[in-house]
mmJSON file of the N, C-alpha and C atoms, coordinates in Angstrom:
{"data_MODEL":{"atom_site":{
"group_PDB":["ATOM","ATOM","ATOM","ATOM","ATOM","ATOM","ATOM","ATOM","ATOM","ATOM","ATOM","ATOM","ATOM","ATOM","ATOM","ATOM","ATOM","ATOM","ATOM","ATOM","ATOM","ATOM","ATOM","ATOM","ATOM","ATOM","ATOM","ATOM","ATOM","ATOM","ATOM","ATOM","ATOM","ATOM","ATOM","ATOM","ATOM","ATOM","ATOM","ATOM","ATOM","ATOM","ATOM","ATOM","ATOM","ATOM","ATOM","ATOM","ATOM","ATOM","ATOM","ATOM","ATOM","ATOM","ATOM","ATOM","ATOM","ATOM","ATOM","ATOM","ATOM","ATOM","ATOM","ATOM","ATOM","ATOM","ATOM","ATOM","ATOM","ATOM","ATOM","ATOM","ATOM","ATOM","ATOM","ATOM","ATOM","ATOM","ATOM","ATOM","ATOM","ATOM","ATOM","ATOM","ATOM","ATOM","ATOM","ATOM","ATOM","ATOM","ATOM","ATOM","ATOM","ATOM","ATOM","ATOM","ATOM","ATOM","ATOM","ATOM","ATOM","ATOM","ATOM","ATOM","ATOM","ATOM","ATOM","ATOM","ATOM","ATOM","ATOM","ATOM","ATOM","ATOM","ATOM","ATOM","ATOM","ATOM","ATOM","ATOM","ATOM","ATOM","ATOM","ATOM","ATOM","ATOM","ATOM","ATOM","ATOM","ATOM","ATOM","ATOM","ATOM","ATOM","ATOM","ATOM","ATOM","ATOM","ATOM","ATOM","ATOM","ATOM","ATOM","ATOM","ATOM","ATOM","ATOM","ATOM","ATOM","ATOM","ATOM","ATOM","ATOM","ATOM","ATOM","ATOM","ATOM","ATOM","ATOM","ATOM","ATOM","ATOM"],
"id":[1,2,3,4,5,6,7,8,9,10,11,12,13,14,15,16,17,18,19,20,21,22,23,24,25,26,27,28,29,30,31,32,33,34,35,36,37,38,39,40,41,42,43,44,45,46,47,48,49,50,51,52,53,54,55,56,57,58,59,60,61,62,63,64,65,66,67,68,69,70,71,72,73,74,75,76,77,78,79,80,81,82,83,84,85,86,87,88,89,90,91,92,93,94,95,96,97,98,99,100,101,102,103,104,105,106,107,108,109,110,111,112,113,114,115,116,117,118,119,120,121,122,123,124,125,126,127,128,129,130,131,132,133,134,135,136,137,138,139,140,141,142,143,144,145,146,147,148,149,150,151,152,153,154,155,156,157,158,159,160,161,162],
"type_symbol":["N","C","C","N","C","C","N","C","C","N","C","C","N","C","C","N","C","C","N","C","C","N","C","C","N","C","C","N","C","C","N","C","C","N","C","C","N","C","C","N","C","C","N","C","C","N","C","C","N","C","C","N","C","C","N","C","C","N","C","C","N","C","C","N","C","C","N","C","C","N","C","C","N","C","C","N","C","C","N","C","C","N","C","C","N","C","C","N","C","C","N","C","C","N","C","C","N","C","C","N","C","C","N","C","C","N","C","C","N","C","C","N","C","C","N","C","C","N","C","C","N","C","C","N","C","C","N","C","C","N","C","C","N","C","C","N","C","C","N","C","C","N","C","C","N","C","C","N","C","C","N","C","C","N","C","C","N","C","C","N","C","C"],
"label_atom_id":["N","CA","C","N","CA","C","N","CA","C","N","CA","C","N","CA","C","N","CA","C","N","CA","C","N","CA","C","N","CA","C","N","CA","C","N","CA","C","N","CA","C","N","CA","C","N","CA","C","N","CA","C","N","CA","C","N","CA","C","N","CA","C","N","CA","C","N","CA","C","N","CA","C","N","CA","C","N","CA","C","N","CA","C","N","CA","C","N","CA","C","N","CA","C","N","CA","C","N","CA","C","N","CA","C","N","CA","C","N","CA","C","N","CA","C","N","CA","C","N","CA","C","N","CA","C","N","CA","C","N","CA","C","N","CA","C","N","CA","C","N","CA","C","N","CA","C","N","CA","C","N","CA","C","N","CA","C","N","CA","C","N","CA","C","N","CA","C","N","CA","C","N","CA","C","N","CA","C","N","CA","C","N","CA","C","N","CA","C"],
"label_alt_id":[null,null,null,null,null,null,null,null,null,null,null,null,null,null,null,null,null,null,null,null,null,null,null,null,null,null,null,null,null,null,null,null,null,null,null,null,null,null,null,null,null,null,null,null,null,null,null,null,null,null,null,null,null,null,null,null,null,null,null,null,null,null,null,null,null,null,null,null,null,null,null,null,null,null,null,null,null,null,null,null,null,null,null,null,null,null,null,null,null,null,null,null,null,null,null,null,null,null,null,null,null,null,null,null,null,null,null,null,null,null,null,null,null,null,null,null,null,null,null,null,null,null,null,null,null,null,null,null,null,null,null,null,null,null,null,null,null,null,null,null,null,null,null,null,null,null,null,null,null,null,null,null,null,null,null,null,null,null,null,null,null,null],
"label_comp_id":["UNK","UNK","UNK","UNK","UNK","UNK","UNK","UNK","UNK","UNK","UNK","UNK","UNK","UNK","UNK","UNK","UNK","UNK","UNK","UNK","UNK","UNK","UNK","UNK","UNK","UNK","UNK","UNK","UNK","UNK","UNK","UNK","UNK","UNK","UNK","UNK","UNK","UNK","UNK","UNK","UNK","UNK","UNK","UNK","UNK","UNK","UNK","UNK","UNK","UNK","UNK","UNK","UNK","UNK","UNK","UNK","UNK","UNK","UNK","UNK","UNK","UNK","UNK","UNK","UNK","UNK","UNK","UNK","UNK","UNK","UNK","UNK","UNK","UNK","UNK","UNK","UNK","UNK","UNK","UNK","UNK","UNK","UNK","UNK","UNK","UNK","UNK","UNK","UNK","UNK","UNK","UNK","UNK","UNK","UNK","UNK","UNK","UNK","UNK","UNK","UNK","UNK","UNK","UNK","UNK","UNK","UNK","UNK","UNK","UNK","UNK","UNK","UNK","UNK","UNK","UNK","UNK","UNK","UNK","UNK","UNK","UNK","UNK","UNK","UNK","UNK","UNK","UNK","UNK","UNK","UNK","UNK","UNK","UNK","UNK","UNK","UNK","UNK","UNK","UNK","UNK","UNK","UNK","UNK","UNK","UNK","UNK","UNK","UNK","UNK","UNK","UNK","UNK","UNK","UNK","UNK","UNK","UNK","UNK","UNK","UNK","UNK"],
"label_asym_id":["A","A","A","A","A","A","A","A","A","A","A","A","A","A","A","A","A","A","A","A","A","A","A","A","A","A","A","A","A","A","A","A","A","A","A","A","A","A","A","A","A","A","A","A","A","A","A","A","A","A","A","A","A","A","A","A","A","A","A","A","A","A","A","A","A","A","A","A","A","A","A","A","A","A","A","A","A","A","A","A","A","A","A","A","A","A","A","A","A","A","A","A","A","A","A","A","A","A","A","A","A","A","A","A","A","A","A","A","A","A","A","A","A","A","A","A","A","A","A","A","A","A","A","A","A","A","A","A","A","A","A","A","A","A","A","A","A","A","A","A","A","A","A","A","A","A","A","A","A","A","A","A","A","A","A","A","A","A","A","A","A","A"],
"label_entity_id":["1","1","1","1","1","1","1","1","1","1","1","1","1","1","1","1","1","1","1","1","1","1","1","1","1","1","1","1","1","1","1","1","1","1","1","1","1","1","1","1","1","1","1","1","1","1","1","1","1","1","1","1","1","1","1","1","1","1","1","1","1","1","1","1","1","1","1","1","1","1","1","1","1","1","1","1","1","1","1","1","1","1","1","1","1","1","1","1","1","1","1","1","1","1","1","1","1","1","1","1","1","1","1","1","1","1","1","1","1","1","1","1","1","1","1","1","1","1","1","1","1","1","1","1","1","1","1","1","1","1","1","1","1","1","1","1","1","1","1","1","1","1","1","1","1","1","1","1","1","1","1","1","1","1","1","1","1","1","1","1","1","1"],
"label_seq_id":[1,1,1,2,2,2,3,3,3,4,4,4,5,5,5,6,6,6,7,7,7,8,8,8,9,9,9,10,10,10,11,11,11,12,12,12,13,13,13,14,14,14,15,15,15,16,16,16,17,17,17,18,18,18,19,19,19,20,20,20,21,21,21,22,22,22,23,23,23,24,24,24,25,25,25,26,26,26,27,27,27,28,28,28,29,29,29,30,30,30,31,31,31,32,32,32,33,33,33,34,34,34,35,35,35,36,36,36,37,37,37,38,38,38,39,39,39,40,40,40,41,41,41,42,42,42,43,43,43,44,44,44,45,45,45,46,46,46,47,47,47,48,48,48,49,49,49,50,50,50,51,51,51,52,52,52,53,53,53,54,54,54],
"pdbx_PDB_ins_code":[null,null,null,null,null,null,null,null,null,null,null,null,null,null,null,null,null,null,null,null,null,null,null,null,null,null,null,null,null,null,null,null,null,null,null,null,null,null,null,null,null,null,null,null,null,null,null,null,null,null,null,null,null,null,null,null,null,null,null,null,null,null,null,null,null,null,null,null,null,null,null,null,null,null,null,null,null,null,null,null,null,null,null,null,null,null,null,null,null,null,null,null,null,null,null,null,null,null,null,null,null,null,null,null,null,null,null,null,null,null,null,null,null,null,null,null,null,null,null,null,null,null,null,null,null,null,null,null,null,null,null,null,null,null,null,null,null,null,null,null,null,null,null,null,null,null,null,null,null,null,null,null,null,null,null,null,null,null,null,null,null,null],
"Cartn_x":[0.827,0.0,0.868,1.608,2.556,3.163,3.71,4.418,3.421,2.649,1.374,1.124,0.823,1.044,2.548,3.123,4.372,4.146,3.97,3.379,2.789,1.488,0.174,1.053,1.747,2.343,3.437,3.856,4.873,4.186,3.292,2.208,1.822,1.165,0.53,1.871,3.016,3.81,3.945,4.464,4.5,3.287,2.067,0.455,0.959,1.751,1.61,3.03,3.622,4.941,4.797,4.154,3.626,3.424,2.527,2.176,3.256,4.052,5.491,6.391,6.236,7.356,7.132,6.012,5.074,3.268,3.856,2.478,1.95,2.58,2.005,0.767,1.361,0.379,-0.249,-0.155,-1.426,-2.59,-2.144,-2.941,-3.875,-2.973,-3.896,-4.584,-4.105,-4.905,-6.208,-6.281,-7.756,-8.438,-7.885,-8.449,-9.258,-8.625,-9.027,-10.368,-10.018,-11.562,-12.731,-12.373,-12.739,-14.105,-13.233,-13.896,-14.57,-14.195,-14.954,-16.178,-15.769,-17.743,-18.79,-18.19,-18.659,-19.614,-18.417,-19.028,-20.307,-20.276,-21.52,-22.394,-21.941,-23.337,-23.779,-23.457,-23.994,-24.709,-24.173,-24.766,-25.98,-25.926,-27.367,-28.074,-27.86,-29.074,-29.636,-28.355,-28.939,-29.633,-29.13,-30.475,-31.847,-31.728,-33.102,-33.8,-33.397,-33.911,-34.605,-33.926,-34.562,-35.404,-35.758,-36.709,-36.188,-34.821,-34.278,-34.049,-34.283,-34.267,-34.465,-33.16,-33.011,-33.081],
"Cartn_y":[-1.195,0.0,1.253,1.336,2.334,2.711,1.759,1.73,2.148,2.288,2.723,3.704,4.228,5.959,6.408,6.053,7.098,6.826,5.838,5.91,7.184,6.961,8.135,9.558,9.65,10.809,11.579,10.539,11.152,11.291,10.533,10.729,11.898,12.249,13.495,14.897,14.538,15.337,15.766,14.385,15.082,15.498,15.339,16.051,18.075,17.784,19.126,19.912,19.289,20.144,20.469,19.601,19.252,21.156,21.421,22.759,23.845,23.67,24.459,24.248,23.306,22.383,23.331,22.757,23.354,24.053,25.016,25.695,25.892,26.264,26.054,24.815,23.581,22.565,22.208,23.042,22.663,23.657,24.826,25.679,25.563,24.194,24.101,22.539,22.033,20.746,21.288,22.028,22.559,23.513,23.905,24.482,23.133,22.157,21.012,20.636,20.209,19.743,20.584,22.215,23.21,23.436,22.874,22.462,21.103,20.152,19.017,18.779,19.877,20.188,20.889,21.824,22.777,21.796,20.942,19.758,19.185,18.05,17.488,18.537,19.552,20.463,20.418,20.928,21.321,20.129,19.036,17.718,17.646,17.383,17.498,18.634,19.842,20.474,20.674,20.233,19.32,18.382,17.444,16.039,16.444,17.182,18.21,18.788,19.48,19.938,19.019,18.149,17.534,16.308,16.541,15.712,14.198,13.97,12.829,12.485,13.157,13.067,11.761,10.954,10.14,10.145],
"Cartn_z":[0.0,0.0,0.0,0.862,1.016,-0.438,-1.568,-2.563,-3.597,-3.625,-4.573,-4.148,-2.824,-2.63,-2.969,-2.851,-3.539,-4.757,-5.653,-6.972,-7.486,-6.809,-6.82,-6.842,-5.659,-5.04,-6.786,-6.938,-8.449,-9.279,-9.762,-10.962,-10.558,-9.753,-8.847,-9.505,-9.046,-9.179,-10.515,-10.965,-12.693,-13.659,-12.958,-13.679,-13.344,-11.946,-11.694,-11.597,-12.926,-13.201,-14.766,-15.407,-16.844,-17.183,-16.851,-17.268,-17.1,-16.031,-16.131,-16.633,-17.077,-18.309,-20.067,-19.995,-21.051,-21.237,-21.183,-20.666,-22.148,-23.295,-24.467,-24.809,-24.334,-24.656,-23.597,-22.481,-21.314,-21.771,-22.418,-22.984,-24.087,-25.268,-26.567,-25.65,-24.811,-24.426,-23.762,-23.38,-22.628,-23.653,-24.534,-25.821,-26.724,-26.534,-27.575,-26.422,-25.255,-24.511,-24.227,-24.504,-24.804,-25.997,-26.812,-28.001,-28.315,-27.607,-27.26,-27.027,-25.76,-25.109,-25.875,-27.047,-27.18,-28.476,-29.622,-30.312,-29.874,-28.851,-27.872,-27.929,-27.402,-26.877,-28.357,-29.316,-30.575,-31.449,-31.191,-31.567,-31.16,-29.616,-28.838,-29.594,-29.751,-29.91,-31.335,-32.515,-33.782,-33.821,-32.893,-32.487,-32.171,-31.308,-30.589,-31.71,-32.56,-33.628,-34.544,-34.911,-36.036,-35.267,-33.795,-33.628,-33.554,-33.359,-33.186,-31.434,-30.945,-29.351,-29.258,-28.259,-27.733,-26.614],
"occupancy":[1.0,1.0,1.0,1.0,1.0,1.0,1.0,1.0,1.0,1.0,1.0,1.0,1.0,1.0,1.0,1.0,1.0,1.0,1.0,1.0,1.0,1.0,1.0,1.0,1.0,1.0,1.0,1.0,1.0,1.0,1.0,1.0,1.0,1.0,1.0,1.0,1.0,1.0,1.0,1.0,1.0,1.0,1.0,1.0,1.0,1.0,1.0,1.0,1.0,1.0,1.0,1.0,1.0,1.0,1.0,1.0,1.0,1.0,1.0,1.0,1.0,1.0,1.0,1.0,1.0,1.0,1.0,1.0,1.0,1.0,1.0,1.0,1.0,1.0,1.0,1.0,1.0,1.0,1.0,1.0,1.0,1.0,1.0,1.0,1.0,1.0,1.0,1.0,1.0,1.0,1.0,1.0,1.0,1.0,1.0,1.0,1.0,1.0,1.0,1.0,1.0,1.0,1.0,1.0,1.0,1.0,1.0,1.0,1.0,1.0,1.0,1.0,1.0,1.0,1.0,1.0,1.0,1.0,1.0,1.0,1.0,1.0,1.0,1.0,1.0,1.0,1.0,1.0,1.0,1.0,1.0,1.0,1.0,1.0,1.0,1.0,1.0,1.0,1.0,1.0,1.0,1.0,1.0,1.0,1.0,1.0,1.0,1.0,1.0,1.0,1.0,1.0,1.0,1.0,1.0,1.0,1.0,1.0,1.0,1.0,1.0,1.0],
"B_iso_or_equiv":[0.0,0.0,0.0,0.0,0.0,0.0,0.0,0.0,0.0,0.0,0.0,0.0,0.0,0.0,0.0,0.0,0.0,0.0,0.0,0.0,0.0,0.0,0.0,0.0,0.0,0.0,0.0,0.0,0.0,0.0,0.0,0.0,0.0,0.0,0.0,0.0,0.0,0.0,0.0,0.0,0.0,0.0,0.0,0.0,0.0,0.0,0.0,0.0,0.0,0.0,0.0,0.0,0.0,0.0,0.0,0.0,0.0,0.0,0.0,0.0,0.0,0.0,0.0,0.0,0.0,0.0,0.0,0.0,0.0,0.0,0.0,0.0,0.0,0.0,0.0,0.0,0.0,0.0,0.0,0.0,0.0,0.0,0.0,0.0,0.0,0.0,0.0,0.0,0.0,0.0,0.0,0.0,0.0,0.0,0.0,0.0,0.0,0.0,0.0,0.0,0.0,0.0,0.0,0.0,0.0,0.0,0.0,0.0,0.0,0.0,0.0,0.0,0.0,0.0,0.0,0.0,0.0,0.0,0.0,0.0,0.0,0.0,0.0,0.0,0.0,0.0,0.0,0.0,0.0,0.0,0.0,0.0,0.0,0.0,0.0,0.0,0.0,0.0,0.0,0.0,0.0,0.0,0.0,0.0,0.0,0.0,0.0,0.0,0.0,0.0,0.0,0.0,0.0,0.0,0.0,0.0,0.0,0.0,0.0,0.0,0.0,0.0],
"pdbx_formal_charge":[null,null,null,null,null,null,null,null,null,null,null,null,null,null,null,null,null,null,null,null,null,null,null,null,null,null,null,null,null,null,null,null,null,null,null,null,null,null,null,null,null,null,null,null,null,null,null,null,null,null,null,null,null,null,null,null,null,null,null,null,null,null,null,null,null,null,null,null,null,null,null,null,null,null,null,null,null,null,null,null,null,null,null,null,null,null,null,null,null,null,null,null,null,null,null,null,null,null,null,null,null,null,null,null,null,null,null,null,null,null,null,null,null,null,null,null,null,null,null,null,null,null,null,null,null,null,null,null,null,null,null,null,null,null,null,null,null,null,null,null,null,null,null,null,null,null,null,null,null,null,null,null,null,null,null,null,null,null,null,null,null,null],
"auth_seq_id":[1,1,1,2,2,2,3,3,3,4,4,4,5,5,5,6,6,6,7,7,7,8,8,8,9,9,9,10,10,10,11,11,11,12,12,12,13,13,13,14,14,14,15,15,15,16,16,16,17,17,17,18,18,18,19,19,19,20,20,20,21,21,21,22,22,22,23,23,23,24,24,24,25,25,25,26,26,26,27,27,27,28,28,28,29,29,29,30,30,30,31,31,31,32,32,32,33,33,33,34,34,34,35,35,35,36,36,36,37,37,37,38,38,38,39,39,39,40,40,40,41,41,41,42,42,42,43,43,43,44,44,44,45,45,45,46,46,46,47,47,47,48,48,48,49,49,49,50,50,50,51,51,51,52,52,52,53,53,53,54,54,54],
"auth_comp_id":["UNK","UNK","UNK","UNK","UNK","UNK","UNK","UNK","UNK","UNK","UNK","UNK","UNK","UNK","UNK","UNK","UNK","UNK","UNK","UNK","UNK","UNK","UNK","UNK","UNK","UNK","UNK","UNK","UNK","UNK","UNK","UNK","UNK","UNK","UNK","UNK","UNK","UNK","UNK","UNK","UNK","UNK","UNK","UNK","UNK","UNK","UNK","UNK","UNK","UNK","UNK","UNK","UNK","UNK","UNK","UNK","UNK","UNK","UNK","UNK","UNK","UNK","UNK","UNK","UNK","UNK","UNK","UNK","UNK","UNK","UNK","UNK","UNK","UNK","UNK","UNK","UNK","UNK","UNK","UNK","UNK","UNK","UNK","UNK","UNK","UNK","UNK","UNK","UNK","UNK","UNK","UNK","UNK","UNK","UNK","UNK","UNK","UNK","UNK","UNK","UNK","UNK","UNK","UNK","UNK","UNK","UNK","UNK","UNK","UNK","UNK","UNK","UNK","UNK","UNK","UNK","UNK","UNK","UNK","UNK","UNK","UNK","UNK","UNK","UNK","UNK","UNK","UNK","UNK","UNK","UNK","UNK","UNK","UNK","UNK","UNK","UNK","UNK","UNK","UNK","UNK","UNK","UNK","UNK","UNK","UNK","UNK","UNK","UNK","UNK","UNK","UNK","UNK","UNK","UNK","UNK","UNK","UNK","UNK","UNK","UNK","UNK"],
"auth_asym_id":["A","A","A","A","A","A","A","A","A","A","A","A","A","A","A","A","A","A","A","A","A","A","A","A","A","A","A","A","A","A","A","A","A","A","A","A","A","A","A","A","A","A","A","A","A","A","A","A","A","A","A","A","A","A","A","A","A","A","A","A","A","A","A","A","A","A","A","A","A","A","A","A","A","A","A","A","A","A","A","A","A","A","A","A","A","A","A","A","A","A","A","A","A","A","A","A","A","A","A","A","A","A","A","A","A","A","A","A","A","A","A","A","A","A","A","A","A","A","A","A","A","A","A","A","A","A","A","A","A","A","A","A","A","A","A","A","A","A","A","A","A","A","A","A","A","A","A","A","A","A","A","A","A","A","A","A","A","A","A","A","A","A"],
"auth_atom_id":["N","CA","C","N","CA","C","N","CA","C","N","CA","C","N","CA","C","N","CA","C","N","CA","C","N","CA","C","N","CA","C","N","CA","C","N","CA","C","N","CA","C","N","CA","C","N","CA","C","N","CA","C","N","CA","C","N","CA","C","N","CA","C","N","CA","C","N","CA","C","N","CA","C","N","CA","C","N","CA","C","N","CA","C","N","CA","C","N","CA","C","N","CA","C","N","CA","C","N","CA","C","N","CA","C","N","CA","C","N","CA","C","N","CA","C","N","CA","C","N","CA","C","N","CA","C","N","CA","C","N","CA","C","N","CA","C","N","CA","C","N","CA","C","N","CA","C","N","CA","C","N","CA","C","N","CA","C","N","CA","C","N","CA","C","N","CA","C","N","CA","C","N","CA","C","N","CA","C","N","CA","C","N","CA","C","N","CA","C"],
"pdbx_PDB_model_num":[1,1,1,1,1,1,1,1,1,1,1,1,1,1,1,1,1,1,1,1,1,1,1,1,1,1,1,1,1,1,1,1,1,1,1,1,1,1,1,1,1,1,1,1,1,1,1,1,1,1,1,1,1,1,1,1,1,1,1,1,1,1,1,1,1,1,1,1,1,1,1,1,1,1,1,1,1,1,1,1,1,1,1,1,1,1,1,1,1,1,1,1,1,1,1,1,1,1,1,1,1,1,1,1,1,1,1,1,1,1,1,1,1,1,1,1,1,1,1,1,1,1,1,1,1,1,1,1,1,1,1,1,1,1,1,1,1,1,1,1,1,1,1,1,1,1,1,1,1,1,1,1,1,1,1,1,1,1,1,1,1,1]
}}}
């Protein structure tokens, strides 16, 4: 157990050095899920429209 929290603990670390490493692509990566959501949403409310509601 112990060895899987320090696991956790570095993974942890390197999620939260990543963006100071490279802040360019922490910037276009939340731009892309950004746009992800924005896709879905627009799907749904094309579905909605044409009366395809699932």
């Amino acid at each position: 157990m112990g060895k899987h929290l320090i696991q956790t603990d570095l993974a942890q670390l390197r999620a939260s050095e990543q963006p100071k490493i490279n802040p360019e692509a922490q910037i276009a990566f939340e731009a892309i899920v950004a746009l992800h959501g924005t896709v879905e949403a627009l799907q749904k409310e094309i579905q909605t429209l044409k009366g395809d509601k699932k």
